[in-house]
C-alpha positions in Angstrom: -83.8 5.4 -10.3 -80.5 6.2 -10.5 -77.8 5.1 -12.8 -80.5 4.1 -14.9 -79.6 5.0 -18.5 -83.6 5.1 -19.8 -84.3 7.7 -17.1 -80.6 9.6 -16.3 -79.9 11.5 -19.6 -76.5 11.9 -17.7 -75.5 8.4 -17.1 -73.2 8.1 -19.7 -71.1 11.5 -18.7 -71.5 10.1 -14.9 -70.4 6.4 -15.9 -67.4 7.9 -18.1 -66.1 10.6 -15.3 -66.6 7.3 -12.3 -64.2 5.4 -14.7 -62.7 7.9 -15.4 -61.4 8.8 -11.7 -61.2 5.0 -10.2 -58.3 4.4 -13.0 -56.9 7.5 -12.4 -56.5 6.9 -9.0 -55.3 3.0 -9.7 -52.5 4.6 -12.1 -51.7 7.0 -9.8 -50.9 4.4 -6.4 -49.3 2.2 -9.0 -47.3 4.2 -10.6 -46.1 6.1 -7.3 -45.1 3.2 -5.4 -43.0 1.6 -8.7 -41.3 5.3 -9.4 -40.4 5.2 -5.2 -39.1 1.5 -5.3 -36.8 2.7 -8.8 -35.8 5.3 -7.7 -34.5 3.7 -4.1 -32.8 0.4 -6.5 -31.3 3.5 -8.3 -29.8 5.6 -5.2 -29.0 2.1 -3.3 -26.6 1.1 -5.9 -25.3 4.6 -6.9 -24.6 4.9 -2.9 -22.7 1.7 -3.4 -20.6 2.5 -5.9 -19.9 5.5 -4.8 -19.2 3.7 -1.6 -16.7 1.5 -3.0 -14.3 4.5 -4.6 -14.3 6.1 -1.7 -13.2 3.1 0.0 -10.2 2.8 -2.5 -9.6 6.6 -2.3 -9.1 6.1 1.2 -6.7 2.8 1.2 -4.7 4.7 -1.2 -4.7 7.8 1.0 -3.9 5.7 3.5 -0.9 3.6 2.0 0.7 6.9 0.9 0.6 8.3 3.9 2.0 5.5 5.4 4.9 5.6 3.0 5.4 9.2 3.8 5.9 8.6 7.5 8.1 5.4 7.1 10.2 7.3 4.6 11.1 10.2 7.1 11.8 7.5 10.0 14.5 6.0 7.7 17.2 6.4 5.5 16.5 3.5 2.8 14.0 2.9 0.0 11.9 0.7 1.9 9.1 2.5 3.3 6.4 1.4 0.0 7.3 -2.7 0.7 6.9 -1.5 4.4 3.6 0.1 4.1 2.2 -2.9 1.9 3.4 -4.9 4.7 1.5 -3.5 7.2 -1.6 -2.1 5.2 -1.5 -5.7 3.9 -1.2 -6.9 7.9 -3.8 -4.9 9.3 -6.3 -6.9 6.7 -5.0 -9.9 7.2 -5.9 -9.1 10.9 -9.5 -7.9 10.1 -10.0 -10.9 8.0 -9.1 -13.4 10.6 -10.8 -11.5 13.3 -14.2 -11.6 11.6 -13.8 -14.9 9.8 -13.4 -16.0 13.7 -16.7 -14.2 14.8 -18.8 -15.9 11.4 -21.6 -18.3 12.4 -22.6 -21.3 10.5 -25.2 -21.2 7.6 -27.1 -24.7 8.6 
């Protein structure tokens, strides 16, 4: 009969190596799916930060370059409370716009 330790003189090798593999396999799925879901958290919120610099880079790109073009169109030292003016306008706009488009929570 087998797995019967009076008759198999090789349960106990057999037995060891079945355990053996069954958690090795067990540590294996678990550990696999845990490193996948860290390793997502991880990139998710480097992609976000990395997201939000760029954003900044961009409004400051932006705002300069703004300044740039109102300073050639005129003569006076205006042209940085002009760009904040409109930088600042074309928010305000987006703000409204999408705080108009919200739905309620209930």
């Amino acid at each position: 009969m087998a797995g019967n330790p009076f008759t198999d003189p090789d349960w106990a090798s057999t037995t060891t190596d079945q355990i053996d593999r069954l958690v090795g396999k067990v540590r294996d799925n678990v550990t696999n799916n845990v490193v996948r879901v860290i390793r997502g958290i991880v990139f998710g919120i480097v992609v976000v930060l990395l997201a939000v610099v760029l954003a900044v880079v961009a409004l400051i790109m932006v705002t300069r370059a703004l300044q740039a073009l109102i300073g050639l169109a005129t003569t006076e030292g205006r042209a940085v409370y002009l760009s904040y003016l409109i930088v600042g306008g074309a928010f305000l706009a987006a703000g409204a716009m999408l705080m108009g488009r919200r739905r309620s929570g209930s």
